[in-house]
N, C-alpha and C positions, 0 to 999 in steps of 0.2 A: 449640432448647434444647440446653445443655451439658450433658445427662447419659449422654453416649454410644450411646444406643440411639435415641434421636427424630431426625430428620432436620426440618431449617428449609431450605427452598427463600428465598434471597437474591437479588432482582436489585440489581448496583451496577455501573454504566456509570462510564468513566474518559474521558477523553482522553491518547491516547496521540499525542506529537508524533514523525513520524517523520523524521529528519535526512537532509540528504546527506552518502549514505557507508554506509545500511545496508544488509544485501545479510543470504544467509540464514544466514550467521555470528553476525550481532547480535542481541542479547540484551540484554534489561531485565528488570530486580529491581525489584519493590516488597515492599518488607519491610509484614510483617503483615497479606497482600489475599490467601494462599490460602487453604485448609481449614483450618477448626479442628475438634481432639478432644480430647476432655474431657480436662481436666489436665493439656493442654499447651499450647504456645503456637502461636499461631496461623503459620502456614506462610508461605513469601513466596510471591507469584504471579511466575512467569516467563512473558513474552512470547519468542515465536521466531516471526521471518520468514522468510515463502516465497514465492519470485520465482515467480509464475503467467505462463506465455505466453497472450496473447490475441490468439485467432483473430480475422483480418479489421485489427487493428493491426501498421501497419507501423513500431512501435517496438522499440527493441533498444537495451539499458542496456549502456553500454562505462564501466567503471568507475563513476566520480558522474557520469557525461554517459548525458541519454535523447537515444538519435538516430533522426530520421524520415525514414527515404526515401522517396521519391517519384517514380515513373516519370514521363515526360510527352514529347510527341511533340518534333521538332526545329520544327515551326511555331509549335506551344503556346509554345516557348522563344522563339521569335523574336519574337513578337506580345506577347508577357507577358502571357500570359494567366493570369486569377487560380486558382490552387489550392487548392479545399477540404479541409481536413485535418479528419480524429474524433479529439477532446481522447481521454485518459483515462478523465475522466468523463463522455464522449458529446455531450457540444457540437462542432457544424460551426463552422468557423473559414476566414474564406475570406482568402486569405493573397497579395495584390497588389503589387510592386512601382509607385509614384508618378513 
């Protein structure tokens, strides 16, 4: 309720696209998606990002480029042997030169 004293617990899920090129500088506005209180108007919601390190991935964001190293023996290289990579989102990726 809008009369300043009652609290209204809202859930409202978005989609938020995130582009290359944002890093924890960037920032999005949505006008009229923060708090409202009575007799005024409703507030923007601001998103701000933050670049988390994850243990166990060997990725490392160099501007808008993710780069993934890779150690592997000098026979591994020679034989071409296939390398399994963990995506992001936890999927194995086994990654073969033909």
């Amino acid at each position: 309720m809008a009369d300043g004293i009652s609290i209204e617990s809202v859930e409202q899920k978005m989609v938020v696209e995130v582009k290359p090129g944002f890093n924890s500088e960037s920032t999005l506005k949505f006008a009229s998606r923060g708090h409202q209180k009575h007799a005024y108007f409703q507030s923007a919601l601001i998103v701000k990002f933050n670049q988390v390190h994850t243990e166990g991935l060997n990725y490392v964001r160099n501007d808008d480029d993710l780069v993934y190293t890779h150690s592997l023996s000098l026979e591994d290289a020679l034989m071409m042997c296939p390398v399994q990579i963990k995506t992001l989102d936890g999927r194995i990726m086994n990654i073969s030169q033909d």
